[in-house]
N, C-alpha and C positions, 0 to 999 in steps of 0.2 A: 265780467267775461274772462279776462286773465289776469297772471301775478306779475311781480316781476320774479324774474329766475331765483333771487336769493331767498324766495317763499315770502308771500304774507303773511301764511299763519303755520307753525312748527313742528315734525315728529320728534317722540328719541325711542330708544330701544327698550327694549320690558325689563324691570329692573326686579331687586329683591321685593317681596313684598314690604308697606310702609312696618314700624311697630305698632302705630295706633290700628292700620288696616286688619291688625291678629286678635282685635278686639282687648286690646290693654289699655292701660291707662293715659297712656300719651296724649297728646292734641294741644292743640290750638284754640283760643279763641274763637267762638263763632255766636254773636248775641245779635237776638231781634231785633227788630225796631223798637218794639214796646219796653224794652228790658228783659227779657229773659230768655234763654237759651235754646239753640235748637238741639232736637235730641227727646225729651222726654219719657212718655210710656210708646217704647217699638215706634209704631210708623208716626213719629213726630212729635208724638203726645197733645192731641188736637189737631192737627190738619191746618193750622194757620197758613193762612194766604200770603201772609206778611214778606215783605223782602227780606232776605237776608245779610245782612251784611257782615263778614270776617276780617276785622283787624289784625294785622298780623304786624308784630314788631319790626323793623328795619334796620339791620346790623349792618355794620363795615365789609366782612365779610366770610364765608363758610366756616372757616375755623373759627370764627368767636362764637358759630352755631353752637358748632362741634363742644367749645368747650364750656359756654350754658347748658349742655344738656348732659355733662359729666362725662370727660376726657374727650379722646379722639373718636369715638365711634358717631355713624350719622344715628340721630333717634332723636325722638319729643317731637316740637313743633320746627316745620319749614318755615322759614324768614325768607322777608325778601330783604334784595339785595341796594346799597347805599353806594354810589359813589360819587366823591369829591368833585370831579372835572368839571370846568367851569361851564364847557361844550353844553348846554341842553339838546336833549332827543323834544321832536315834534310829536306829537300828536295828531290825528283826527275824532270826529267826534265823536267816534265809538270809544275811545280811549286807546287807540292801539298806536305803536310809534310807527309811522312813518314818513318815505323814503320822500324825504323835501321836493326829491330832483320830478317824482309823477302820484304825488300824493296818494301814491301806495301803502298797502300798510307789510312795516317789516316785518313784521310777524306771522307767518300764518296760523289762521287757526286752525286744526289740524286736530281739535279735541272734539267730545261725541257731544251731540247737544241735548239738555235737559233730558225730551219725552223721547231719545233714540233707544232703541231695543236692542239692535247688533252691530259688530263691529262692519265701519267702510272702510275702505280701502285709501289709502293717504298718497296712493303712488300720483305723480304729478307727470303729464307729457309735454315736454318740449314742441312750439310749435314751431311753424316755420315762417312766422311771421319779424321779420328783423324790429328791434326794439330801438328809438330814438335815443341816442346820447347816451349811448352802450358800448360803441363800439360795435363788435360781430357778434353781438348777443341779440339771441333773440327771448320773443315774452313765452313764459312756461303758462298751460293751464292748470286752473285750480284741479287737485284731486275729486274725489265723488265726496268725502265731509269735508272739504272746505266749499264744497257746491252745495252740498246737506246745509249747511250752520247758514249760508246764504239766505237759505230760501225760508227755512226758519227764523231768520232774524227779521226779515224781511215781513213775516206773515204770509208766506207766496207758497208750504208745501200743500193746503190744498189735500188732495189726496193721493198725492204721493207718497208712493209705498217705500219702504227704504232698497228693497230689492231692484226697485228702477230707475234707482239713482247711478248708476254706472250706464246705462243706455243713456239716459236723459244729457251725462257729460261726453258719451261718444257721439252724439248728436247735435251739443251744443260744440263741440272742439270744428265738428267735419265743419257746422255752419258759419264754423267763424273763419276756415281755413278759404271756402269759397266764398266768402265777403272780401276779404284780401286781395285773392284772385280777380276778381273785378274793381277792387280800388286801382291796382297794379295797373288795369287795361285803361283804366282813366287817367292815370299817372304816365302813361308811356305815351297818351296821346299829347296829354295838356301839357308835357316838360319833356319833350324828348331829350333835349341835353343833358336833363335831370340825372338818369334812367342813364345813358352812358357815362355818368360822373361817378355811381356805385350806386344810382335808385333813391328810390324814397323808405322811409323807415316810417311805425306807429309809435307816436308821441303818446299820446292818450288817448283817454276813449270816457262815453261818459251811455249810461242806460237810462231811456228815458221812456219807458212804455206807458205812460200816461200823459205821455204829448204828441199830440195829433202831430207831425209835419203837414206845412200849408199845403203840398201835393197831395198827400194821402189823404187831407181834408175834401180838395177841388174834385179830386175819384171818386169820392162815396157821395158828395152831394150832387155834381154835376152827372156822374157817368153809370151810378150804382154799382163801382167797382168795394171787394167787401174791409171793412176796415183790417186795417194790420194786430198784429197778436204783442207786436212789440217793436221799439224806438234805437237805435243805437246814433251818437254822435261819436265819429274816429277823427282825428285829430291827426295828420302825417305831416312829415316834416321833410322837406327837400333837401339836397347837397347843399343848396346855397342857402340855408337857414329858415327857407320859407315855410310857414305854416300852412295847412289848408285845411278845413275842415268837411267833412263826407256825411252826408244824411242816409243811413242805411233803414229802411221800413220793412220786415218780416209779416209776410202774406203764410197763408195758410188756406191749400187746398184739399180738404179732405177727400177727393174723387181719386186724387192723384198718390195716395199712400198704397205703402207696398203691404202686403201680409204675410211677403217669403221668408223662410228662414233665415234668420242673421240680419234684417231691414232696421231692426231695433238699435245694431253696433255699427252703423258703416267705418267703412274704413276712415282713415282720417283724409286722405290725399282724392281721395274716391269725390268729384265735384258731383256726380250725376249719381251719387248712390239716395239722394234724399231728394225724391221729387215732387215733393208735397210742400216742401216749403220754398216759397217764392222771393227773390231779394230785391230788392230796388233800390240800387247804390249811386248817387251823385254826389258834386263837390256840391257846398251851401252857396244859395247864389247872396255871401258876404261882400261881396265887390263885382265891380264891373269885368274883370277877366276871369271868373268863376261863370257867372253869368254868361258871360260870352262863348266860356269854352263850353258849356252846355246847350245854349240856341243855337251855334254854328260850329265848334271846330268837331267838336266830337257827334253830329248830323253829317261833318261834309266827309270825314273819315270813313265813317263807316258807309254811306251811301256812292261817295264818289271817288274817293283817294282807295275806297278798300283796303286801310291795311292795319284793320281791326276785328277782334274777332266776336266783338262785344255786341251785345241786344241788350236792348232797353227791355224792363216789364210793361207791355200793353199800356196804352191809359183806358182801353176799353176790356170791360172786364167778359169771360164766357160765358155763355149760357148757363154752365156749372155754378163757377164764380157768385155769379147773381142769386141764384138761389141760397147762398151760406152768407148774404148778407146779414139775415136777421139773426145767425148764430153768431155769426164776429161781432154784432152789437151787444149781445146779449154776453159774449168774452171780455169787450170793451167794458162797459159796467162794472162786472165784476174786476176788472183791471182798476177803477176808479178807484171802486168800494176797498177794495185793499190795500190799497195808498194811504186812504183816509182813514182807516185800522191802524196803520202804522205809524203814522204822524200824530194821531190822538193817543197811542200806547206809550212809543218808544222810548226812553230814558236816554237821551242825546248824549248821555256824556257815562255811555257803559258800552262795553263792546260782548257784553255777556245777555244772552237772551233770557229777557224776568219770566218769573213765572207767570206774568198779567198778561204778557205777550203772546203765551203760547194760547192759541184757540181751544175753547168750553169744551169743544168735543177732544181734544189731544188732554186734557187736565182730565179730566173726568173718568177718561178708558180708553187710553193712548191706544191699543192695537183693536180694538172693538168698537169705535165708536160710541162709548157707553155713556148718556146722558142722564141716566138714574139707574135706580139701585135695580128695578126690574129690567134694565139692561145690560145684568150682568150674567154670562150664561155660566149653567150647573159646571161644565170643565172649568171653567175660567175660575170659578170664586174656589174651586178643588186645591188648584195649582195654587192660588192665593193662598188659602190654609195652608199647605205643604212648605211654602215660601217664610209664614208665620209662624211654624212651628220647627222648622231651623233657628231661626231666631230666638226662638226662645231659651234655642240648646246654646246656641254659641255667642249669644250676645248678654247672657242671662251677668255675667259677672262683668259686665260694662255698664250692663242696665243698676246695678248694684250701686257703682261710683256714682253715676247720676243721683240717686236717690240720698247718700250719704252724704254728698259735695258738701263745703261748709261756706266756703266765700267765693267772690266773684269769680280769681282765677279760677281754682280749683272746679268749679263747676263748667266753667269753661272748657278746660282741657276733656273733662267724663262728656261732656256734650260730642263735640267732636271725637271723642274715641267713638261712642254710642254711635253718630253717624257714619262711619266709616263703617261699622261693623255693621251695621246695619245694610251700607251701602254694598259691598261686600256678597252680600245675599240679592236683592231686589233689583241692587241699580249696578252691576257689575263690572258694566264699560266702562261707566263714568269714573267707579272707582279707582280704577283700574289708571286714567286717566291723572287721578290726583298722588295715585302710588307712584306713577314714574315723576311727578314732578318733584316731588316729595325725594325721592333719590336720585336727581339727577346731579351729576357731578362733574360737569363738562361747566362750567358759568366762571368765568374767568369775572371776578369781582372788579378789576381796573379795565374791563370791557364795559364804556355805556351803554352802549345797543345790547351787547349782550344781557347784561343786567334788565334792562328795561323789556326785553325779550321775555326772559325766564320770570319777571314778574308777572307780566301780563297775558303768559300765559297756569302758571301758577294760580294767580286769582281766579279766571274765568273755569280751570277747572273743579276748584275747589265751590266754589258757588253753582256751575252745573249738577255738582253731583248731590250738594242741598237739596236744591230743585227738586231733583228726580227721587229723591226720597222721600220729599213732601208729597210729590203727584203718586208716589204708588200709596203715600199714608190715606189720602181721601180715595184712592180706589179701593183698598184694602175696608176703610167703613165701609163703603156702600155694600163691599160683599160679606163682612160680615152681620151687616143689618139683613139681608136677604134672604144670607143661609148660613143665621145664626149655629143650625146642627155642625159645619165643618168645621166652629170652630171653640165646639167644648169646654175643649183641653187646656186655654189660652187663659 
């Protein structure tokens, strides 16, 4: 739901193009699992499923790039970065570093993922939520591809269009800004002294849409109230060190959704701009004054003391309510079934989304849903051609070195030219993605974090842009198996 402010995952600015990206001879390592290289004839040379994986050498640092690859200019292969310090960076188990103090990751990802088409937007907002053991810093939310790469990584987009990924994070931002808002009114009741000391802060937070809370359970069994869409646990922390934990359950009434113009962006501060989605915020009854302060203080405030402004969600659900039961079970389900997608797919120890991960219909005909080859419509397999036969013009003396390579390096390095240039044409963001890492020149090599930063994010883009070259190589067959006529000339 958010980062912390110094990003989880990274931009930088658009640099020169790479040399290998001009379809030259340069590159990197980049070998199969099987043994052989990725690259071969245009879109992959076979369509292999296979992981990819890129070794890339580990030098001291920039300038011994620099002068492996003849003098001072940047060119050849990007390395990653080595240093000495005894300090190790943390990890999670995507592989990404981070921040020990809220098991954040320092990095943000901030690169396009595998099956994405156009560029997102990277801008990231400040919220207004103060952040635990920051001092006067508050948590930043994720941009719309660090929310993209999420939900992809995840298995959660579904069909989410990339276009409505910037509403989907003005909507998750406002949501998160009015969960706050009501943590606050429970905080001001359960620690007033708190609240005059400088407040309470969010320590952490944890997503848990595939766990009932015992309430949300006792609603839908006892009262036919409709299950929730999704789980959060926040974690706040008092002046005096205290922890407390908050059960927030997200309702969803479709009766209650607007159609007016601009409903899709609400404002961020805007509490009542989204009224279709329902919150139901308490502290966990973990102890007996949790407990307490839920069966009586925060009942006698609000009904007797009045000096709260806060409502509880119903435990009885409306007339409306009741009727969208069988459709929040029927979300519920599918909330399961994708869990258990991701836990059976996921590769625990990569923070880069495989190509096994992405869904049959995103591999096969990412913006068409194309499941076989008779799913590939007359424009589409055109613009393929047209896509094919660039390639042929500018990639043709890359495709050359491939073909002539003699030993392992060497075939290595035409692989990865081959792909870039290929990526270049078909997969443009991605590429685009691996050209600025490839030049970026800001990496202070006696910086750990830094280092560990630009490697990780380095790898992940160089491996997405693989991906994306392999997914347009199997859609590329299926449209030329179809309408073998556009592509003659090949």
């Amino acid at each position: 739901s958010f980062s912390s402010t110094p990003a989880a995952e990274s931009t930088s600015s658009t640099p020169a193009a790479a040399p290998a990206a001009a379809g030259g001879g340069g590159g990197c390592p980049m070998k199969k699992n099987g043994g052989g290289y990725f690259g071969g004839k245009w879109f992959g040379g076979g369509g292999s499923k296979e992981e990819h994986k890129i070794p890339i050498e580990k030098i001291e640092s920039k300038s011994t790039s620099s002068s492996a690859n003849g003098g001072g200019e940047r060119g050849g292969c990007p390395v990653k970065h080595k240093n000495n310090d005894k300090q190790s960076v943390q990890y999670n188990v995507y592989s990404q570093p981070i921040d020990p103090k809220n098991n954040m990751p320092s990095v943000a990802n901030q690169l396009p993922s595998p099956s994405q088409e156009g560029q997102l937007s990277t801008t990231r907002v400040k919220s207004t939520i103060p952040k635990g053991g920051s001092g006067g810093e508050t948590w930043t939310y994720p941009s719309p591809q660090m929310f993209y790469n999420s939900l992809a990584r995840k298995n959660k987009l579904g069909d989410t269009e990339e276009s409505d990924v910037e509403s989907v994070v003005a909507l998750h931002n406002n949501m998160n800004e009015k969960t706050w808002y009501k943590v606050m009114q429970w905080e001001k009741v359960l620690d007033e002294d708190g609240q005059r000391a400088g407040g309470s802060k969010l320590l952490k937070f944890l997503g848990r849409p595939s766990d009932l809370s015992p309430k949300a359970r006792i609603k839908n069994l006892l009262f036919g109230y409709p299950l929730p869409f999704d789980r959060h646990d926040w974690t706040v922390v008092r002046p005096n060190g205290e922890e407390v934990r908050y059960v927030i359950d997200y309702y969803y009434d479709e009766t209650r959704a607007s159609e007016t113009e601009g409903s899709g962006m609400p404002d961020l501060h805007d509490r009542d701009a989204v009224k279709s989605i329902l919150v139901d915020v308490r502290p966990a009854a973990d102890n007996i004054q949790n407990a307490f302060g839920r069966a009586f203080t925060m009942p006698m405030s609000r009904h007797i003391l009045k000096n709260t402004e806060f409502e509880t969600l119903p435990l009885f659900p409306t007339k409306d309510l009741k009727e969208q039961v069988h459709e929040s079970e029927k979300v519920w389900a599918n909330i399961q079934k994708s869990v258990e997608q991701t836990k059976a797919k996921s590769d625990p120890k990569s923070m880069v989304l495989k190509e096994a991960d992405i869904p049959e219909e995103q591999r096969e005909g990412q913006s068409n849903n194309v499941e076989s080859a008779d799913g590939i419509t007359d424009s589409e397999a055109k613009e393929i051609a047209l896509s094919f036969a660039s390639m042929l013009t500018e990639c043709g003396e890359t495709q050359k070195l491939v073909d002539s390579c003699k030993d392992e390096k060497e075939c290595a390095q035409a692989s990865l030219a081959l792909t870039m240039c290929l990526a270049k044409i078909v997969c443009p963001v991605q590429q685009n993605a691996v050209a600025k890492a490839i030049n970026a020149d800001d990496v202070d090599p006696n910086d750990e974090k830094a280092v560990a930063a630009y490697n990780a994010t380095f790898d992940a883009a160089l491996e997405n842009m693989a991906i994306c070259v392999n997914l347009k190589s199997q859609k590329a067959k299926l449209a030329k198996k179809s309408y073998p006529q556009f592509f003659q000339n090949a």
